[in-house]
Every structure is written in structure tokens, then in C-alpha cells.
MARTORGU-470081 format. One record per residue (C-alpha): x, y, z; residue number from 1. Coordinates in pm, whole numbers, plus 50000, padded with zeros to 5 digits. Layout:
X;Y;Z;NUM
...
END
This chain:
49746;49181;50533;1
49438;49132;50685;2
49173;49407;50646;3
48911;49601;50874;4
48667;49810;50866;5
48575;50082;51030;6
48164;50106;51069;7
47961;50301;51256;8
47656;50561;51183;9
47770;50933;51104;10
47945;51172;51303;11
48079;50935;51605;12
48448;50972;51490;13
48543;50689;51232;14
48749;50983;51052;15
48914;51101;51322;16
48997;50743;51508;17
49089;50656;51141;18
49341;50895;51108;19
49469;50838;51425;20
49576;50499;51331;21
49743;50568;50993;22
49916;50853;51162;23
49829;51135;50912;24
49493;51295;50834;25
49433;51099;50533;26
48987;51120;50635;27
48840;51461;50614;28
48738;51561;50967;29
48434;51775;51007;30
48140;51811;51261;31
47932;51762;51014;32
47744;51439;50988;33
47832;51266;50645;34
48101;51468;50574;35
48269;51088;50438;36
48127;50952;50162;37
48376;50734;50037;38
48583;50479;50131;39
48887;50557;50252;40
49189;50296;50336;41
49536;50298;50449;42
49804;50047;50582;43
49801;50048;50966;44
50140;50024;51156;45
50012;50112;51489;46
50251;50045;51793;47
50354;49720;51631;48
50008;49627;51481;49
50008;49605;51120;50
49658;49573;50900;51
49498;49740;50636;52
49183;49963;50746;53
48923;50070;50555;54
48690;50418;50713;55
48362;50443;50548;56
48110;50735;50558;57
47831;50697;50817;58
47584;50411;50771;59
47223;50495;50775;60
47039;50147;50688;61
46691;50358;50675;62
46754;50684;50491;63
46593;50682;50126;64
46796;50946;50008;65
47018;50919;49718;66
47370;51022;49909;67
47331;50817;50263;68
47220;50558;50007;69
47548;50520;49850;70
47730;50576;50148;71
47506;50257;50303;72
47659;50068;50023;73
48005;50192;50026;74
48004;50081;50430;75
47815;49685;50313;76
48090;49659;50059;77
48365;49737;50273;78
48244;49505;50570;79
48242;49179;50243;80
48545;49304;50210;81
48685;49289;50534;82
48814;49009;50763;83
48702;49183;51074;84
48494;49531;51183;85
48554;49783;51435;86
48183;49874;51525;87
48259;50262;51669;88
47921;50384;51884;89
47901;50757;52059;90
47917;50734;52413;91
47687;51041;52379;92
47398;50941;52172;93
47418;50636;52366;94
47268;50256;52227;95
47002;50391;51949;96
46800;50219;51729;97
47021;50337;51441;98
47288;50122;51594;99
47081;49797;51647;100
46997;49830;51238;101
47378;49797;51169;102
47474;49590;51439;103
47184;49328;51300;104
47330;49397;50949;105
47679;49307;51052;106
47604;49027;51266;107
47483;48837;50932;108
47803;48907;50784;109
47964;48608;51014;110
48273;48843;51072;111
48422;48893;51440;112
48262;49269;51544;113
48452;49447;51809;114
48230;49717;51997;115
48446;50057;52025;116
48262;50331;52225;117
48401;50666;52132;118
48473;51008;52314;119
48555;50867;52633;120
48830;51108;52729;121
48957;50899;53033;122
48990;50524;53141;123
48820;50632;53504;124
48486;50724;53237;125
48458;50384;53147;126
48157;50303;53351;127
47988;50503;53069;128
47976;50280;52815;129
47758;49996;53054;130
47438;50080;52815;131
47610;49977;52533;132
47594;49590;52638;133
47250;49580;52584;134
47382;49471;52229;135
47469;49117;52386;136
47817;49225;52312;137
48087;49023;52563;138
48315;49291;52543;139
48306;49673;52496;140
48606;49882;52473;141
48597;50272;52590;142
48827;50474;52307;143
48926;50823;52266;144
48986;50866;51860;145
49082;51194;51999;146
49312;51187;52255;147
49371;50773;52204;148
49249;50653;52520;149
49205;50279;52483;150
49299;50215;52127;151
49579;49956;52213;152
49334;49728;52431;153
49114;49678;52148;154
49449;49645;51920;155
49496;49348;52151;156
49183;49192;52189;157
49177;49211;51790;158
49503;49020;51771;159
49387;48713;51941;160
49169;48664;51723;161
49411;48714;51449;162
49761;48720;51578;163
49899;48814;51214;164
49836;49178;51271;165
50128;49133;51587;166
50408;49036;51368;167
50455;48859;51090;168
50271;48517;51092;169
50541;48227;51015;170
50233;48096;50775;171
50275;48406;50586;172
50626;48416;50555;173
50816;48404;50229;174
50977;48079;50137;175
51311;48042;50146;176
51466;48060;49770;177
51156;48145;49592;178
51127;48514;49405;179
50766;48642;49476;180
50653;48830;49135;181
50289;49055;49191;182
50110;49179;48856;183
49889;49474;48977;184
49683;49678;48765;185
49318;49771;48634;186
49076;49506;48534;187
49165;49355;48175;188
49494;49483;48166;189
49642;49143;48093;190
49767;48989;48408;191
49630;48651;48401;192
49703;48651;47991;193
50046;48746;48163;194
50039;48471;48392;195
49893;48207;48202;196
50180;48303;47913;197
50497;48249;48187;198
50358;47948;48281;199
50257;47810;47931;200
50617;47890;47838;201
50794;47789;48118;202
50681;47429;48124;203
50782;47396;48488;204
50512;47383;48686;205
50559;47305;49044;206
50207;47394;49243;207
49898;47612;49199;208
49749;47705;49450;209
49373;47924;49393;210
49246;48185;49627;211
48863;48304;49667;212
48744;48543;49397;213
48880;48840;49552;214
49244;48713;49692;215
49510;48687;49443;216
49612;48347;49318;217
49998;48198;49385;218
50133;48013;49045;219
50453;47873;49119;220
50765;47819;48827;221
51089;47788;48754;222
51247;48020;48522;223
51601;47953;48433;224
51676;47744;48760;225
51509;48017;48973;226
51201;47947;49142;227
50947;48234;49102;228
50625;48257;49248;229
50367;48456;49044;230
50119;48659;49217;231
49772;48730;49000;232
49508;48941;49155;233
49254;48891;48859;234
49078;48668;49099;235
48835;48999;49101;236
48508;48957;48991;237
48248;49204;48865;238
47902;49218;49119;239
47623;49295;49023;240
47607;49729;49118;241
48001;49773;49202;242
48112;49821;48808;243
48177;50168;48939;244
48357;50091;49190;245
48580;49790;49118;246
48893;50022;49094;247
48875;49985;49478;248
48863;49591;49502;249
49152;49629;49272;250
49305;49856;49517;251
49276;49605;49785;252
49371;49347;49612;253
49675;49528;49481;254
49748;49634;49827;255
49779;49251;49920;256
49988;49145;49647;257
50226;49410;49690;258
50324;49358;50081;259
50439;49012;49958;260
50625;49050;49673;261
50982;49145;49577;262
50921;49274;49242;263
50596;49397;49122;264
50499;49442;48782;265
50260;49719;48736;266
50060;49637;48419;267
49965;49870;48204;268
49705;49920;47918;269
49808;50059;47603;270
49468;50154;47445;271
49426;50358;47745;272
49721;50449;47889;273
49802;50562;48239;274
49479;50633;48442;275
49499;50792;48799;276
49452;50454;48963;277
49767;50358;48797;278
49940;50601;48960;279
49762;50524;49316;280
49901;50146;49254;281
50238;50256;49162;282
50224;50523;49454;283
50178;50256;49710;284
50444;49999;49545;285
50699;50284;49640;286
50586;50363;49952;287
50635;49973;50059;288
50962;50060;49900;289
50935;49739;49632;290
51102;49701;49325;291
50909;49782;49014;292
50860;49725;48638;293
50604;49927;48433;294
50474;49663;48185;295
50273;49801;47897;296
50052;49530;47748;297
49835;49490;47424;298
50116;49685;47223;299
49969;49479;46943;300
49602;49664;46947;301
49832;49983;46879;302
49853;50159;46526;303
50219;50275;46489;304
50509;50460;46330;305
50856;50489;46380;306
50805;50734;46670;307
50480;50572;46842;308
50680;50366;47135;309
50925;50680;47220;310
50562;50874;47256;311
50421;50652;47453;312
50701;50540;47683;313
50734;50984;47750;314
50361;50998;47821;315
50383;50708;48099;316
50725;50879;48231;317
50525;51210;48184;318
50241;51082;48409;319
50439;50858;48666;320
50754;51113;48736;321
50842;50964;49057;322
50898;50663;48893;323
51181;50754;48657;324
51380;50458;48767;325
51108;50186;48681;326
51214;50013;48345;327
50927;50052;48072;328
50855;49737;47860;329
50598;49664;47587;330
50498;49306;47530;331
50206;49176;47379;332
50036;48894;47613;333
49776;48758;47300;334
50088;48743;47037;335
50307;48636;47286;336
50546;48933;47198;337
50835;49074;47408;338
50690;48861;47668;339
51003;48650;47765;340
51143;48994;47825;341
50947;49031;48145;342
51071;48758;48348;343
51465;48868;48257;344
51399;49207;48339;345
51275;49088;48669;346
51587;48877;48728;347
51755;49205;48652;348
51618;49414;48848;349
51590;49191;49156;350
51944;49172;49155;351
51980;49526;49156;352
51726;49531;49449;353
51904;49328;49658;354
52274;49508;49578;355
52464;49621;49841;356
52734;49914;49755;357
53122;49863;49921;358
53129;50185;50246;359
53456;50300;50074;360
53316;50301;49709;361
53017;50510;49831;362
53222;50764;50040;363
53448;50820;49718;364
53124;50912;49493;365
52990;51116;49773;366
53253;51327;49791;367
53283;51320;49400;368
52888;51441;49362;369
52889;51701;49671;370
53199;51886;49547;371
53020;51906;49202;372
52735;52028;49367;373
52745;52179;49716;374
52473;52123;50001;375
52214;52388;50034;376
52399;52645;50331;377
52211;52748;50645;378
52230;53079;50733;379
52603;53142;50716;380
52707;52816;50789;381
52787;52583;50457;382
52624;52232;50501;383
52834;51908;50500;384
52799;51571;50389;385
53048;51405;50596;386
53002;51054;50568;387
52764;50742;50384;388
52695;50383;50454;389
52487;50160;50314;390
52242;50053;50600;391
52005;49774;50413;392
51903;49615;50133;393
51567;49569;49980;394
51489;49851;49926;395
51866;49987;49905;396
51880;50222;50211;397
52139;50461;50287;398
52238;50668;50591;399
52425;51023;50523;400
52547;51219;50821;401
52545;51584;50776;402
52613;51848;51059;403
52252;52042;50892;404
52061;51789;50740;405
51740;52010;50822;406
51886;52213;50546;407
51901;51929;50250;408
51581;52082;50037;409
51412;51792;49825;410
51602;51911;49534;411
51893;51821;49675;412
51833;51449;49798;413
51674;51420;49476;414
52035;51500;49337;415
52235;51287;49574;416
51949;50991;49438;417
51988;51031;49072;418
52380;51055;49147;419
52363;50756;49319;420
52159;50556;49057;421
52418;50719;48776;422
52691;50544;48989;423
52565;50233;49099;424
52284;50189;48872;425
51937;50010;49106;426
51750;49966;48837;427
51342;49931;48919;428
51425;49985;49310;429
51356;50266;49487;430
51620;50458;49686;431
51546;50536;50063;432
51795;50778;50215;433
51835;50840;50623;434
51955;51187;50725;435
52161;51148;51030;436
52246;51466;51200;437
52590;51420;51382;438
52547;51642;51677;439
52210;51481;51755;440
52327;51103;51621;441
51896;51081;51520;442
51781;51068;51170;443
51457;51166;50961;444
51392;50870;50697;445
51300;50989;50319;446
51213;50813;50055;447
51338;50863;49719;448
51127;51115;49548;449
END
């Protein structure tokens, strides 16, 4: 995935053209200037573009003050960070001196800057933005975050310089045969001890091939005639005044790994247990609907009793609910202990990623679980569950056709789920189900809770 970001000073609409993109209002919007102060970043799957954006609060390269300072800094790291930035300007305020300061900060970065004047309402308004070339930009592009006036032209002109974001890049495409295996997690959790431990053990080397400090590295085996490619993001390093905020390099790397992997192992610390940006990891694995294992390392720095794993193993499913159907493993990367567990478990649960369920078998068990359990009613009428197919693989996907699938509350697909995973088992993959109303013949996609 590559990754933007979205600069610009404060209040000219980075939160609002931000949220535009993802789709949802994942920025806070507000008049007032500053109202960002962190970064904020989301996958982008914008009429067929696909990237990852980062929105930062509003760069001030002059202000002194402690906030707009750290803001300044959130926006520099987020443009190293990036592969590209989307410059945003206010047609209103017009070319200021405030703008030439970041515009001469980002032009040292080396990175291709695309010039997006906001606010202009209508493509016959786009002699308005003819000030803005004084910037010796070659191209300016008149946007609406608003309304989203001229968001796909600069879409396009940002594809040619990096056709990936189109479509999938036949560079970037999964090879043929090979399982692709991600560790994510915190700094020091153990993934390259992980890493470093498969490979030691497996013997089998084929290729290693490094990325930069910040992209994850590609180790390629073969475990038990399979040929797995191991995905490390510890490639992060600590700078100098970002210890507080490497959580989001790992986040971005994380975010990387993940879109190219079939099975991701989350990794875990056991001397500190699940942390929130655990769960914002294992929040995003789901969403891409990947298959997951929750992998708790350093067991061995852990004083125990008899009842010390069973406590632990309830506090992770205690703090990561919506991933009851993740196996839990402990392993030991420094002793070397339950290690060779890992790589079965991911054989496992591949398999049960890829699965595909016989129409006939599934029809019989959804009958089965909805006379058990009837359908939520709607008004008088009762709700029925007519019919099931299995629609895809990887993540399993089904489609149910119901004559009110409107009424289905969460509880209820929730049931259908866990009846499905009591049938057919899935270990480690996430369920997506597709509501198909059968007057209508649409659907409304949800994931499995």
C-alpha cells in the first residue's frame, strides 16, 4: 500500500477532504483552526483507488507554541513517512506566506507534491485557483472536500505517478504457491526472535530479501514442503524524539504487512499483556477480513501456577472479544518453547481460511439453527431465512436471503456466526455474512462481529 499524506496549514479542510475519502467521519470536523492534532490514517478505497492516507493537524512551521509545535512535528513525520503528499491550500486565503514555509519544507523532502486548492464548489470556479501557481507548481487541481468537486482528477494524476493505487500492481502480487505469514505487534514483542527462530529451525532457506528501516522484511522457507513467506515489520527503528510515538510507525507498518498476508500472527507480550494498540492491530486484521493467530510470547519471563495460562488466555479473550475465534498460543521465542507450534497452527488455520462449505450441507444447518432459534419478527410479520450459499473464500463469505433482513439485530447474525463456526469450525478466520433481501435481490455486507 502506498501511503500519503495529507498537509496543509489549519483550517483549509484536510479533515473534511479526509473523511471524504475513507468514506466515514473518522477526522473531527470543526471550524476551528487546529481542531486536529494528531495523526489520523485510514485505508483509502476511493472509486477504485486504493492507498493508505494519513490527515495531520494544521502545520504552522513558525508558531513557538507548545501545541502547533507538536502538531508541526506530527505533519514532518507523516510526510518521512509517506510516499507522496497532497498539499491542500484555501482558495480563500489565497497563496500566503504560511504556505511558501511548508511548500519549501516539503520540497526538501524529494517526494512528488500534488497542489489541491480547496472550497471550490464548481469546476466553472476553477479560474480561481490561477494565484496559486506562483508556487512554480505545473499543475493545480480545484477540489471541493465538501461537495467532491475534482477529487478523481487529482486521484488520476496521482496514479501515474504510481499506478499501484489503480489496481493491484502485478509486482505486488502474491506468488503463486507461497503462504504469506505477517507478525504484527508492539516494539520488542518478539517478532524477529520469532522470525529468526522459524528460520533457524527450518533449515530451508530459499531468499531474503531486506527492506528500508521502516518496511517490513520478506524471509522466505519451507516448512513441511510448503513454502511460507515470513513477513517481519521490526525493520522499525527508534528516532531520536518519536519514542512517544512509535506505536504509529508500528501502525503503518502493521497496516502494510497485513494487506499482504494470508495469516497474520498478532504477537503479543506477556509481561504486559494486551495494550489498546493491540487491539487497533487486531481491529484492522479483521476488517481486511485475514486470518489470525494471537501469539503470546516471553511465557518464560512469567511466574506461574497451575491456573496462570487459563488467567491469562481469559484476560486477552476478555480484552479482544471480537476475536473469540482467533486461537491463543504461548511460546517462548528465547527458550525456543511451543514455538514449532506456531507454524502448524498456521497450516491449520489457513486451511480453514480457505474452506469452502457444500450449498446443501449449509442449507441443512441453517434450517437446523433458525428453527432452534427464530429470526427477530417485524412488526407482525415473522422473519425468514430462506436460503444460504457460500459466495467466497478467504475470508469465508456467505450470502443469506431473508424476505426482512433489515430486521436481523446484531445479536442475531452474531448467532447464525457462532452456529456456523460450531458446525463447520473456521478456525482463526473471520466470518463475513451478506444479507440479501429477496424482494429487492440487493444486499448489505457485515462482517462477523
Amino acid at each position: 500500500m502506498k501511503i500519503f499524506a495529507l498537509v496543509g496549514k489549519p483550517n483549509v479542510g484536510k479533515s473534511t477532504f479526509f473523511n471524504r475519502l475513507a468514506k466515514k467521519r473518522l477526522a473531527i470536523v470543526n471550524e476551528t483552526p487546529g481542531v486536529t492534532r494528531d495523526r489520523n490514517m485510514s485505508p483509502i478505497d476511493y472509486k477504485g483507488y486504493q492507498f493508505l492516507l494519513i490527515d495531520t493537524g494544521g502545520f504552522e512551521p513558525d508558531s513557538k507554541e507548545i501545541i502547533p509545535q507538536k502538531m508541526k512535528e506530527q505533519s514532518q513525520l507523516a510526510v518521512e513517512e509517506a510516499d507522496g503528499i497532497i498539499f491542500l491550500l484555501d482558495k480563500y486565503s489565497g497563496w500566503t506566506h504560511q504556505d511558501r514555509e511548508i511548500y519549501d519544507f516539503l520540497r526538501r523532502s524529494a517526494k512528488p507534491v500534488y497542489f489541491a486548492v480547496n472550497k471550490i464548489d464548481h469546476t466553472s470556479h476553477e479560474h480561481e485557483v490561477a494565484e496559486f501557481y506562483e508556487s512554480g507548481a505545473e499543475e493545480i487541481f480545484p477540489v471541493s472536500s465538501e461537495h467532491g468537486v475534482g477529487i478523481s482528477t487529482l486521484l488520476e494524476s496521482m496514479a501515474r505517478d504510481f499506478p499501484e493505487i489503480a489496481g493491484k500492481d502485478k509486482s505486488d502480487r502474491q506468488d503463486e504457491g507461497i503462504l504469506s505469514i505477517s507478525l504484527v505487534g508492539r516494539p520488542n514483542a518478539g517478532k524477529s526472535s520469532l522470525v529468526n527462530h522459524f528460520i533457524g529451525t527450518t533449515k530451508q532457506i530459499v531468499d531474503e530479501t531486506p527492506g528500508t528501516t521502516r518496511d517490513p522484511v520478506d524471509n522466505y522457507c519451507k516448512f513441511k514442503q510448503q513454502e511460507l513467506r515470513l513477513i517481519d515489520t521490526a525493520g522499525i527503528k527508534r528516532k531520536s524524539r518519536v519514542s512517544m510515538l512509535i506505536d504509529k510507525y508500528s501502525m503503518i507498518a502493521a497496516i502494510r504487512s497485513i494487506e499482504r498476508s494470508d495469516v497474520v500472527l498478532l504477537i503479543i507480550d506477556a509481561t504486559e499483556g494486551v495494550v489498546e494498540q493491540d487491539a487497533r492491530i487486531a481491529g484492522y486484521i479483521v476488517e481486511r477480513g485475514k486470518s489470525l493467530i494471537l501469539v503470546v510470547n516471553k511465557w518464560d519471563l512469567i511466574e506461574k501456577d497451575g491456573k496462570t495460562m487459563e488467567k491469562m488466555r481469559q484476560d486477552v479473550r476478555d480484552k479482544l472479544r471480537f476475536l473469540d475465534f482467533a486461537p491463543i498460543l504461548f511460546v517462548s521465542a528465547k527458550s525456543g518453547k511451543r514455538v514449532s507450534t506456531i507454524l502448524d497452527k498456521a497450516l491449520v488455520v489457513y486451511k480453514e481460511f480457505s474452506k469452502r462449505i457444500q450449498t446443501s450441507d449449509l442449507n441443512q444447518i441453517l434450517q437446523s439453527i433458525t428453527a432452534r432459534h427464530t429470526p427477530p419478527a417485524t412488526g407482525r410479520k415473522n422473519t425468514k431465512l430462506y436460503y444460504t450459499a457460500q459466495v467466497s473464500t478467504r475470508p469465508p463469505t456467505f450470502m443469506i436471503t431473508s424476505n426482512y433482513p433489515k430486521s436481523i439485530n446484531l445479536s442475531y447474525k452474531r448467532y447464525v456466526i457462532g452456529q456456523f463456526r460450531h458446525f463447520f469450525g473456521f478456525e482463526g478466520a473471520p466470518i463475513r455474512i451478506l444479507w440479501r433481501d429477496r424482494s429487492k435481490k440487493n444486499s448489505n455486507e457485515e462482517n462477523s462481529p
